[in-house]
PyMOL commands that place a pseudoatom at each C-alpha (Angstrom):
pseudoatom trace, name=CA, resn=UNK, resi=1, chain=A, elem=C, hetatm=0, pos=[108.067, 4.303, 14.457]
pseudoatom trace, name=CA, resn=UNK, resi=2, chain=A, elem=C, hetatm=0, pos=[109.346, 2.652, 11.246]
pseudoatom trace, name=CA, resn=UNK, resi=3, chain=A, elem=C, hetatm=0, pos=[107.635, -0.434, 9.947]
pseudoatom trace, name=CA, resn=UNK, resi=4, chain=A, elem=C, hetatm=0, pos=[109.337, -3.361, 7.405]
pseudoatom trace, name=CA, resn=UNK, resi=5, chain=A, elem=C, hetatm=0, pos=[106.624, -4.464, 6.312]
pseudoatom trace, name=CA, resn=UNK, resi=6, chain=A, elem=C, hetatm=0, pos=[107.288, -8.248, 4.048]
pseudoatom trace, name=CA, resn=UNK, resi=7, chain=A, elem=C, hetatm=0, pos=[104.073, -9.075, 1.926]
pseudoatom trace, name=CA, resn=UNK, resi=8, chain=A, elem=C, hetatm=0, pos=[104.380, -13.073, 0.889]
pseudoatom trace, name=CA, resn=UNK, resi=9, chain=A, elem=C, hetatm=0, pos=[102.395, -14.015, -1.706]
pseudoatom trace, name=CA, resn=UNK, resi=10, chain=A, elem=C, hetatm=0, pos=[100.169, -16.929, -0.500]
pseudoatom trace, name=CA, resn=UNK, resi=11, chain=A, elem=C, hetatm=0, pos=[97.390, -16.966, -3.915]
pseudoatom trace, name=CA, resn=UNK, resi=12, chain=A, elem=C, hetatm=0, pos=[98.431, -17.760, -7.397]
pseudoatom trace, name=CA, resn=UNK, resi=13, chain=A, elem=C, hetatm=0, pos=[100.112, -15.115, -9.687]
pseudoatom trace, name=CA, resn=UNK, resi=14, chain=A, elem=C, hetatm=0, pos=[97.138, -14.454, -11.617]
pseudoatom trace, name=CA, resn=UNK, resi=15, chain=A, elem=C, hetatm=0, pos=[94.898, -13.803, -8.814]
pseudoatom trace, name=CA, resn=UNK, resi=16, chain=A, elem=C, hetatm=0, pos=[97.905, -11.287, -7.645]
pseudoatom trace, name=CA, resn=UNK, resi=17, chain=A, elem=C, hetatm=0, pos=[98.018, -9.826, -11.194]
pseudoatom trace, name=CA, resn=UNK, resi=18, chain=A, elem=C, hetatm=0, pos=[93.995, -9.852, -10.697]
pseudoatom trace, name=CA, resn=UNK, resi=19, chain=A, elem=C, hetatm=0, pos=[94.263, -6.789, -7.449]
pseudoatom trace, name=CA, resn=UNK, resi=20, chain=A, elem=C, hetatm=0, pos=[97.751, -5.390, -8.622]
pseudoatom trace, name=CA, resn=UNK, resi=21, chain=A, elem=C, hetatm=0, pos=[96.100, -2.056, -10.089]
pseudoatom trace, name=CA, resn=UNK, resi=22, chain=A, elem=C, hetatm=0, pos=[94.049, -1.249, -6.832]
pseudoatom trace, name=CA, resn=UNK, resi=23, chain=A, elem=C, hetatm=0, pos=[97.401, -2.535, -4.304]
pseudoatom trace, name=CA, resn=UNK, resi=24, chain=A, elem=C, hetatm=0, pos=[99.513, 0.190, -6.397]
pseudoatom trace, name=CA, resn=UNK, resi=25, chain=A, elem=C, hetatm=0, pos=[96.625, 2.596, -5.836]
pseudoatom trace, name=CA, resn=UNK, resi=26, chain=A, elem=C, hetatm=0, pos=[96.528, 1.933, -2.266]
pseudoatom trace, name=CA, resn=UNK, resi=27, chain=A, elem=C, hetatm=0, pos=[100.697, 2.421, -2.378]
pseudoatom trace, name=CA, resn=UNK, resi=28, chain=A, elem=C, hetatm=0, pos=[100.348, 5.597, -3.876]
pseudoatom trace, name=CA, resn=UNK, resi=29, chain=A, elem=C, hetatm=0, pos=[97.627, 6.929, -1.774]
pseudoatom trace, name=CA, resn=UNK, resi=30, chain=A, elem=C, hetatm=0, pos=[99.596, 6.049, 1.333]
pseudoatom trace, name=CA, resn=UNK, resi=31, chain=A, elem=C, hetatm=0, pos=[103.002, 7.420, -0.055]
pseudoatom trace, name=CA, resn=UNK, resi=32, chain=A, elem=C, hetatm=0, pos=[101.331, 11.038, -0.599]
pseudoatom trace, name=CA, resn=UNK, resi=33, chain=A, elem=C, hetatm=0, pos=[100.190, 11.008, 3.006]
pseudoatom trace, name=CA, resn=UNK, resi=34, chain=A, elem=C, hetatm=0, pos=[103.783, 9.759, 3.954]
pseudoatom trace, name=CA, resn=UNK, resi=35, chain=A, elem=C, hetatm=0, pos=[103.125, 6.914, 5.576]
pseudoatom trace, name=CA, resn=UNK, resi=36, chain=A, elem=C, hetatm=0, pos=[104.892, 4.606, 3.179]
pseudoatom trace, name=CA, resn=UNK, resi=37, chain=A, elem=C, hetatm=0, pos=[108.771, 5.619, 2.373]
pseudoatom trace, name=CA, resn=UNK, resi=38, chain=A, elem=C, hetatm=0, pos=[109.230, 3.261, -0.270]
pseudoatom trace, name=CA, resn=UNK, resi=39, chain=A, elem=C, hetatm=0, pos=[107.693, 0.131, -1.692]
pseudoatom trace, name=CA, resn=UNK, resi=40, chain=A, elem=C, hetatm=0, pos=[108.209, -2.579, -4.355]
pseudoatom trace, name=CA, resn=UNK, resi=41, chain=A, elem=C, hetatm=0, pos=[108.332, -6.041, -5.452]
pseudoatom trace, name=CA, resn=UNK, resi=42, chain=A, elem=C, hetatm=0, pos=[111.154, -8.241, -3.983]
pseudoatom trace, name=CA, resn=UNK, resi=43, chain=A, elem=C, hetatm=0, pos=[113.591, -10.492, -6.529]
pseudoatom trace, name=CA, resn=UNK, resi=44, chain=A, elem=C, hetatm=0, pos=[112.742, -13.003, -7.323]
pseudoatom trace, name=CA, resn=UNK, resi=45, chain=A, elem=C, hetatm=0, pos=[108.723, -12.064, -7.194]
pseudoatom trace, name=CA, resn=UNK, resi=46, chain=A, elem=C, hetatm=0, pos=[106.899, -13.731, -4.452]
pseudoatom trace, name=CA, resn=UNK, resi=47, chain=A, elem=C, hetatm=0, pos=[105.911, -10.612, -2.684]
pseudoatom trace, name=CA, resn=UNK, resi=48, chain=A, elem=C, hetatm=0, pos=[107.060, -7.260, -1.606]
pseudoatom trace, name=CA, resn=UNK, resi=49, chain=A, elem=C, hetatm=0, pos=[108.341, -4.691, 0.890]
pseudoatom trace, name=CA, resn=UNK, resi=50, chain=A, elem=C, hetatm=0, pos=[107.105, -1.986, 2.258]
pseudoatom trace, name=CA, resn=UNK, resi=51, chain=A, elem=C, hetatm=0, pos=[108.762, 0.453, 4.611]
pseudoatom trace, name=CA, resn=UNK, resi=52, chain=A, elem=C, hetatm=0, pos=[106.794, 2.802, 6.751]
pseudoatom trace, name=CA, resn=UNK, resi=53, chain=A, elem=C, hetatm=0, pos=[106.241, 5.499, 9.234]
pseudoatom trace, name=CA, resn=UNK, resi=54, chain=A, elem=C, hetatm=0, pos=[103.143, 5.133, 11.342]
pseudoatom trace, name=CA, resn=UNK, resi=55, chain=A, elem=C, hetatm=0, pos=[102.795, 6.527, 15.205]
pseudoatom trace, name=CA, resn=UNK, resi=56, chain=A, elem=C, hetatm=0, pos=[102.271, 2.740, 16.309]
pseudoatom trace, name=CA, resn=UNK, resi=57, chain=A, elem=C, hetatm=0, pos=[101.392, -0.458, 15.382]
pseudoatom trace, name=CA, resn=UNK, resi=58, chain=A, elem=C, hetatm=0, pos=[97.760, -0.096, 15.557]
pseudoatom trace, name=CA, resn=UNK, resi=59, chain=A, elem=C, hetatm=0, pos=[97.796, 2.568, 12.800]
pseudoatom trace, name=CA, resn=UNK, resi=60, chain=A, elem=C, hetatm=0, pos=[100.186, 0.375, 10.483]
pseudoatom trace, name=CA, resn=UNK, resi=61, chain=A, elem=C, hetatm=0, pos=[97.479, -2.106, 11.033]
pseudoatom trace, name=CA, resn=UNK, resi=62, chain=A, elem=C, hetatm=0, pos=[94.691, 0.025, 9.915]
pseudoatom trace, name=CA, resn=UNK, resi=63, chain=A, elem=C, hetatm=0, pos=[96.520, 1.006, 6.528]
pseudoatom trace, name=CA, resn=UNK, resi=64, chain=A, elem=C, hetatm=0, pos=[97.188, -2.278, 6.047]
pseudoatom trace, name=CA, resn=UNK, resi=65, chain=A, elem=C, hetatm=0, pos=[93.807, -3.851, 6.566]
pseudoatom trace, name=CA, resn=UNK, resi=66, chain=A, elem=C, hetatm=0, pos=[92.547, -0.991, 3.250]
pseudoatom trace, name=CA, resn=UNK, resi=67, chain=A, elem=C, hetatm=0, pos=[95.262, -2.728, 0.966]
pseudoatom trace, name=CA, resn=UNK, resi=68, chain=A, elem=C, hetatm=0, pos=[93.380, -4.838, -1.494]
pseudoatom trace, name=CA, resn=UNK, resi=69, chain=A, elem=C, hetatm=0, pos=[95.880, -7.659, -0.809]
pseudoatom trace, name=CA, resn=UNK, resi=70, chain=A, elem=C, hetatm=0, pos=[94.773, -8.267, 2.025]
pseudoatom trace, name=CA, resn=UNK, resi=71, chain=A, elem=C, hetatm=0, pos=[91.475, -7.873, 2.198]
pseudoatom trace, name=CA, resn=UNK, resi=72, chain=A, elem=C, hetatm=0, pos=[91.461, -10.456, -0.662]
pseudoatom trace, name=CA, resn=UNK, resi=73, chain=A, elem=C, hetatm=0, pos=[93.499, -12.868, 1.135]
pseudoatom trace, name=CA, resn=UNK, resi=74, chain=A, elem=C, hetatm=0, pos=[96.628, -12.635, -0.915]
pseudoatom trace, name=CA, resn=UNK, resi=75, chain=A, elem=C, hetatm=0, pos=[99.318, -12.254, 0.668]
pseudoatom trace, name=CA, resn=UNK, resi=76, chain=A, elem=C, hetatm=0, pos=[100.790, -12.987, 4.399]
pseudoatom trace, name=CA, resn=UNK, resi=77, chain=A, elem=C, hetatm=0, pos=[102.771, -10.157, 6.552]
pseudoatom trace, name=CA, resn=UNK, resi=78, chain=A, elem=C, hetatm=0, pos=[105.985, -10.292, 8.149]
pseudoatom trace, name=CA, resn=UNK, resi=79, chain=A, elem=C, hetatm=0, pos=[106.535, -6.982, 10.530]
pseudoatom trace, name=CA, resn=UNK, resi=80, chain=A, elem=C, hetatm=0, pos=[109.278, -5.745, 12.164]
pseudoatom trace, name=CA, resn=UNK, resi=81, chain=A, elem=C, hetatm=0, pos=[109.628, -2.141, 13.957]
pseudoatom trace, name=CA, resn=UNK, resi=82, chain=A, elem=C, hetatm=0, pos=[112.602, -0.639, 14.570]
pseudoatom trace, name=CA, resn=UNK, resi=83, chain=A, elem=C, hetatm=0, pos=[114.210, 2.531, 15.973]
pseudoatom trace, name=CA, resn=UNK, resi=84, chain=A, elem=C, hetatm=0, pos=[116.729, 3.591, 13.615]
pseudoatom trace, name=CA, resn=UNK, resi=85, chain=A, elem=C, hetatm=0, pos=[119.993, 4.459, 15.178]
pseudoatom trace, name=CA, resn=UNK, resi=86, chain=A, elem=C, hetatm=0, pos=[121.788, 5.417, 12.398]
pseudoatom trace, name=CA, resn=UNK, resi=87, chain=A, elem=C, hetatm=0, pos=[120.724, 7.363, 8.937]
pseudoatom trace, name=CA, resn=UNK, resi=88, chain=A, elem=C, hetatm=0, pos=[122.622, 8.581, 5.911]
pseudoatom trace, name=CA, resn=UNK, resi=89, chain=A, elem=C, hetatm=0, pos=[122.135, 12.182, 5.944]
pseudoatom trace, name=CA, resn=UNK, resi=90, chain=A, elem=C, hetatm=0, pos=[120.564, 11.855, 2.521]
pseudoatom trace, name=CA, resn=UNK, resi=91, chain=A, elem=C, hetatm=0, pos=[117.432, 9.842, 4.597]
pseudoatom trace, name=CA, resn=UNK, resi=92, chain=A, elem=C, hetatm=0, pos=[114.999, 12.172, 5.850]
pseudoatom trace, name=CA, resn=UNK, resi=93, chain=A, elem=C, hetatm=0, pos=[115.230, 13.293, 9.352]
pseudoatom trace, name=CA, resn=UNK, resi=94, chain=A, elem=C, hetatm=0, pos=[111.525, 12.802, 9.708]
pseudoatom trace, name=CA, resn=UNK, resi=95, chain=A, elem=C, hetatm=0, pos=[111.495, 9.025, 9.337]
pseudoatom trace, name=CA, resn=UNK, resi=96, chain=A, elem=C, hetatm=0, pos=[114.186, 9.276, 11.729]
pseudoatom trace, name=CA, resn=UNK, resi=97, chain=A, elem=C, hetatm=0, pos=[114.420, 11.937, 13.997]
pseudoatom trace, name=CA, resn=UNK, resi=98, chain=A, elem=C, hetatm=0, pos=[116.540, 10.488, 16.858]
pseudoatom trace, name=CA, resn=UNK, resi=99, chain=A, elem=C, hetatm=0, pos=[119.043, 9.093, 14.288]
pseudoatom trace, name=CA, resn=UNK, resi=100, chain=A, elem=C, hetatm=0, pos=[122.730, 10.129, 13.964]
pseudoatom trace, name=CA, resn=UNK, resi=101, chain=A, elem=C, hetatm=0, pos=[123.002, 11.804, 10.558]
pseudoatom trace, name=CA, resn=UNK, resi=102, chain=A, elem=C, hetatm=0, pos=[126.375, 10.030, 8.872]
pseudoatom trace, name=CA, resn=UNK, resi=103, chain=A, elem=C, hetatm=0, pos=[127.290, 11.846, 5.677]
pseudoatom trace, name=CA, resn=UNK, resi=104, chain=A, elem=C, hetatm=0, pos=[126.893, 10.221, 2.469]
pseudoatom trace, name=CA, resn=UNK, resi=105, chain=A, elem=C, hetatm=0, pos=[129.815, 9.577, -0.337]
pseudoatom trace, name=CA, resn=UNK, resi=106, chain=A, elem=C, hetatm=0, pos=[128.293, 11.954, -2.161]
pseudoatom trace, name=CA, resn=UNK, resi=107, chain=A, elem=C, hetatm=0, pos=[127.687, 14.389, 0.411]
pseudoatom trace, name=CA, resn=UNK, resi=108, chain=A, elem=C, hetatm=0, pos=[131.440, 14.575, 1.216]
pseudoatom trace, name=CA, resn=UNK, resi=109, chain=A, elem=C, hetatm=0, pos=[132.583, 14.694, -2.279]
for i in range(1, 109): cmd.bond("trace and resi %d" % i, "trace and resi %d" % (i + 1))
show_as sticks, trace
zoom trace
């Protein structure tokens, strides 16, 4: 299942700036075990996005509750799983496996 995962700021920027270091630890951890596809701060910054891949929500939950954000109370989540439908063929088929691969521009050119 794929996770967008919205992180709202809901502390002051310097107590954000405060746990930054140890949230992009926890990103990177959870990228090399492939859990999280891509990550970063939203424009303008008031929080980010995360999307992942976890078997259910109950394991999303657990990675999240390890994230120093929130177990310092900074930030809020917004959640939303989906079932891709669609994928450019450039997206991994393992994020997506039931997907219809749709070739990219660049693929075609």
């Amino acid at each position: 299942m794929l996770y967008v995962v919205t992180l709202n700021y809901v502390r002051p920027p310097e107590a954000i700036q405060t746990h930054l270091d140890s949230h992009r630890e926890w990103l990177i951890e959870h990228t090399k075990s492939g859990h999280i596809i891509v990550a970063g701060p939203m424009d303008p910054p008031t929080g980010g996005i995360v999307l992942a891949s976890c078997e259910d929500r109950s394991e999303l939950d657990k990675m999240l509750h390890t994230d120093s954000f929130y177990v310092n109370e900074l930030v809020e989540y917004d959640i939303r799983a989906f079932n891709p439908a669609l994928r450019g063929n450039i997206f991994a088929a393992q994020w997506a496996p039931q997907a219809k691969a749709v070739p990219t521009m660049d693929a075609i050119g």
